[in-house]
C-alpha positions in Angstrom: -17.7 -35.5 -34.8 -16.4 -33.8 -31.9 -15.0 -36.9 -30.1 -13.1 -37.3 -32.7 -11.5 -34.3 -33.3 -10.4 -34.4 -29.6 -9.1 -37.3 -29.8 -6.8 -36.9 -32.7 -5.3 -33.4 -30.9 -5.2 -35.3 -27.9 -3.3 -37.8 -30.2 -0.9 -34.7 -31.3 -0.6 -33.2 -27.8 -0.2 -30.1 -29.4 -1.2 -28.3 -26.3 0.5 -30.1 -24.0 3.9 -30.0 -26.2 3.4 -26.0 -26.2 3.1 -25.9 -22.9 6.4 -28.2 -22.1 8.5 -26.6 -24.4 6.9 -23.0 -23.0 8.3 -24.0 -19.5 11.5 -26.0 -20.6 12.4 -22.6 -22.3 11.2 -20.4 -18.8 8.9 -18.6 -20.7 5.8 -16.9 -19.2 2.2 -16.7 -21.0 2.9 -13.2 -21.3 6.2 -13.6 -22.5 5.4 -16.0 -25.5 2.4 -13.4 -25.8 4.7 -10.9 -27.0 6.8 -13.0 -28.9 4.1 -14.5 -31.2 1.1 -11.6 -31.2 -1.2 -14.1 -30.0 -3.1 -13.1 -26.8 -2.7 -15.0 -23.7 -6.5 -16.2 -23.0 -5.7 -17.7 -26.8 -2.7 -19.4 -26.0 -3.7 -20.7 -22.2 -6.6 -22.2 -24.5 -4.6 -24.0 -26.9 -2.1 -25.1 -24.0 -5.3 -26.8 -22.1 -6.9 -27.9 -25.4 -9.6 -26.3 -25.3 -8.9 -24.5 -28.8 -7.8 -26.4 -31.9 -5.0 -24.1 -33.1 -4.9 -22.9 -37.1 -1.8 -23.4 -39.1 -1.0 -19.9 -38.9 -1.0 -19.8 -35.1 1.0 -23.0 -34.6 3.4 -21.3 -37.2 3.5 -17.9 -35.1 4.5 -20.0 -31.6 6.6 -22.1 -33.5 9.0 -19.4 -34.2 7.9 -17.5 -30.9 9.5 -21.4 -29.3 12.1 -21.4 -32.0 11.0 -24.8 -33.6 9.6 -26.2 -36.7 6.3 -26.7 -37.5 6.8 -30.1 -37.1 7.4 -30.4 -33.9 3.9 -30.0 -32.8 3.2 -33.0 -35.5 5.5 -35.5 -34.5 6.0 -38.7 -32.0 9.0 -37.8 -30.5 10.1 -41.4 -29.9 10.1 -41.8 -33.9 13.4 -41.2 -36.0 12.0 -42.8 -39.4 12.9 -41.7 -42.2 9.8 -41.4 -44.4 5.9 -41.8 -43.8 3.7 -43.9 -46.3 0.0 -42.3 -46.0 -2.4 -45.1 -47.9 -5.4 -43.7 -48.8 -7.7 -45.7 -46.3 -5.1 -44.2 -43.8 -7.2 -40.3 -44.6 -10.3 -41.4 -42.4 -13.4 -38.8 -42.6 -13.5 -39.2 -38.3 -9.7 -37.8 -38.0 -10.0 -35.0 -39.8 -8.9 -31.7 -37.6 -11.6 -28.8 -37.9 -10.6 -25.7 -38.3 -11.2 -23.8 -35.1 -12.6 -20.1 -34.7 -10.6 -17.3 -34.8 -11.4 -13.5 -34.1 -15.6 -15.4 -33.9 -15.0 -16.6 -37.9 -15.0 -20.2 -38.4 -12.3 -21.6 -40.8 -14.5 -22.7 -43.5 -11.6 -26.3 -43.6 -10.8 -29.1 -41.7 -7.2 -30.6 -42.5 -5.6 -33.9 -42.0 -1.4 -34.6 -41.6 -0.1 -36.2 -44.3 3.6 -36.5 -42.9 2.4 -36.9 -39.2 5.4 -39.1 -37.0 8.1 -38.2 -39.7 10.5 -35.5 -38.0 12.8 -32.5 -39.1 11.4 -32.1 -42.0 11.0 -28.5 -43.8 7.5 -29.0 -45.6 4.3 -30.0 -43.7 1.7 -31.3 -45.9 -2.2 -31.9 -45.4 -5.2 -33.0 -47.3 -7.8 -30.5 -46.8 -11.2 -30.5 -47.2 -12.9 -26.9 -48.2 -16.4 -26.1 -46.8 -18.7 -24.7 -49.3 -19.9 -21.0 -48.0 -20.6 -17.6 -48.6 -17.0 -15.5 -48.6 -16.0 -12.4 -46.3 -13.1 -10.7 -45.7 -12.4 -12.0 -42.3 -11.3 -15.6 -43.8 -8.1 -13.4 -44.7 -4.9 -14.8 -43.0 -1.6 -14.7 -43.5 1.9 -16.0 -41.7 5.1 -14.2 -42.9 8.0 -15.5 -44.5 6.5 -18.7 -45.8 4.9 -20.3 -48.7 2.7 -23.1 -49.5 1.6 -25.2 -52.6 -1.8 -26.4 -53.4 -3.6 -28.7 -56.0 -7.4 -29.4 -56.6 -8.0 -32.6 -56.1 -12.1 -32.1 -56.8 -14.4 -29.5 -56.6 -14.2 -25.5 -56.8 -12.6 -23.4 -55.1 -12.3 -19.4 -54.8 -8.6 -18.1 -53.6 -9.0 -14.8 -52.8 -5.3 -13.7 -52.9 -4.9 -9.7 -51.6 -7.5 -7.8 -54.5 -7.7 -11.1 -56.6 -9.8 -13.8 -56.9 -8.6 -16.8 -59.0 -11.3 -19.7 -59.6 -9.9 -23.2 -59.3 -10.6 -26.4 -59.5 -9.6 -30.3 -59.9 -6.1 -30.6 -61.8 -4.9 -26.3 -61.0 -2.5 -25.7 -58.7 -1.0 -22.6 -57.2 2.5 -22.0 -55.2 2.2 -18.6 -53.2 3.7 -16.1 -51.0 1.9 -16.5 -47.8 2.9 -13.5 -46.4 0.2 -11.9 -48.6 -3.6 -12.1 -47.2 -5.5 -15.0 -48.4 -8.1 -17.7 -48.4 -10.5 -20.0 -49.5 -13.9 -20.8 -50.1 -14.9 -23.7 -51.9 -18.1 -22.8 -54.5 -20.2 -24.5 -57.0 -21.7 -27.8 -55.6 -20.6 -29.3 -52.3 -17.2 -29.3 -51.1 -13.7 -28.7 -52.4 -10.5 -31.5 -51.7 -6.7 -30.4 -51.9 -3.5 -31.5 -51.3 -1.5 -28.7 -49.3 2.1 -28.1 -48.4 3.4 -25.6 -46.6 6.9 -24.5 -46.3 8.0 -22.4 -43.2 11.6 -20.4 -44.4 12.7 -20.1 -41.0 
């Protein structure tokens, strides 16, 4: 479904919204290089859409941009107050795949669950968990936030620094995400969650 995925981030304008902001702020690739340790092949991608940017990274040039998450998320013309999701709202075709970082493939595609409402301190996704084979470069982390999970169906494994916690429909687990983590989802098929992360800063 790669038409779809582009056409929700084209929906998001995530790129272009870096990018804008980037230049409003007279910031240089190289500049916002240094301020969010991303390269600046990486970001130049993500500004021209051609890389579909990881939580983590949109949290690292959030702060390098000095906004919230949310920003990237939101329709700037929309001051609402609150966003009702229904549940035929969640298409399968708008789900955002988790791109490839350092040539690893983020075994989860996500989906905004607050997309349009602004200023607001949580972000929270449905995700889906791809069943596969774990290895330690499907640790990540983002400092100075934390984020709360529940099982919706499935298995999962949370590999959480030295520890791996089996989970499945009905746990849940709040976490320092500073720490290195991640997930795998085991037994048969895939795993479904509700997330929500919180950025301190």
């Amino acid at each position: 479904m790669p038409t779809d995925i582009k056409a929700q981030i084209k929906e998001f304008r995530i790129g272009e919204k870096i990018r804008a902001l980037r230049q409003q702020k007279r910031l240089t690739l190289q500049e916002l290089s240094e301020l969010t340790t991303l390269s600046k092949p990486l970001l130049s991608q993500i500004e021209n859409q051609q890389v579909i940017p990881p939580l983590a990274t949109l949290l690292k040039i959030a702060r390098g941009l000095k906004v919230d998450i949310h920003f990237f998320f939101a329709d700037a013309a929309n001051s609402q107050k609150y966003v009702l999701t229904r549940r035929e709202d969640v298409r399968e075709d708008e789900k955002v795949q988790r791109p490839v970082a350092s040539q690893t493939s983020r075994p989860y595609a996500y989906h905004s669950l607050a997309q349009g409402l602004r200023h607001k301190h949580m972000e929270p996704f449905l995700v889906e968990f791809e069943n596969r084979e774990w290895d330690d470069s499907l640790f990540f982390k983002h400092d100075g936030d934390e984020e709360f999970i529940y099982i919706i169906s499935g298995e999962l494994d949370f590999h959480y620094n030295n520890e791996v916690l089996r989970m499945r429909g009905g746990d849940s687990i709040y976490y320092d995400s500073s720490q290195p983590h991640g997930w795998v989802a085991v037994g048969d098929g895939n795993a479904r969650a509700v997330a929500v992360m919180y950025a301190k800063e």
